[in-house]
C-alpha positions, 0 to 999 in steps of 0.5 A: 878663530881662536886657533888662527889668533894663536898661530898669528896668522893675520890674513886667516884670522881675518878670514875666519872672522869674515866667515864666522860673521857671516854664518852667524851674526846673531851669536852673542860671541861675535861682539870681541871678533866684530871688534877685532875684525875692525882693528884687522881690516884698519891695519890693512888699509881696507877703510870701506870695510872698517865703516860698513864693520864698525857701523855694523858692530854699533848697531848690533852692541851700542854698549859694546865693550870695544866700543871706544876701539870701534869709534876710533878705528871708523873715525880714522877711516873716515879721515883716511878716506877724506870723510871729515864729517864722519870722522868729527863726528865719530872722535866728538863720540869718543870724547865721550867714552876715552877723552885723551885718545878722542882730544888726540884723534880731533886734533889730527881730524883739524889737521888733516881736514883743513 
């Protein structure tokens, strides 16, 4: 994984992640890689993945260190995907953990689930 942040290749960063989850879900180095795999799947556009990812990574670190990333990312991808309930309820999450980013993100959420 390291090798394939290194080289900048995105798509096999992804890829390499995606395996190493699967192979290993319950190694204590997966919780920066769920993380970043997040982040990687919302720039790509595949918001199912983000959900089924970042609910996954909250279940497995509910004290995780990229939570507040992971909360971001699963509400904008429930707003993408016109789930307005899921991404209230993950900016109201936010608050929480990163109040600025959170109060920003809601205010969009309104927007765009009017």
């Amino acid at each position: 994984i390291i090798q394939k942040r290194t080289a900048g290749d995105k798509a096999a960063l992804k890829t390499a992640i995606a395996e190493y989850v699967s192979r290993y879900p319950d190694d204590a180095k997966l919780e920066p890689y769920l993380a970043e795999y997040v982040g990687i799947l919302y720039a790509d556009k595949q918001y199912g993945e983000v959900i089924t990812s970042s609910t996954m990574y909250l279940q497995k670190y509910p004290n995780g260190a990229k939570k507040a990333d992971v909360i971001y990312h699963m509400g904008m991808a429930g707003m993408e995907t016109g789930n307005c309930q899921l991404a209230t309820i993950s900016f109201k999450e936010l608050k929480k953990l990163d109040a600025n980013r959170a109060k920003d993100a809601l205010d969009l959420a309104q927007t765009k689930c009017k």
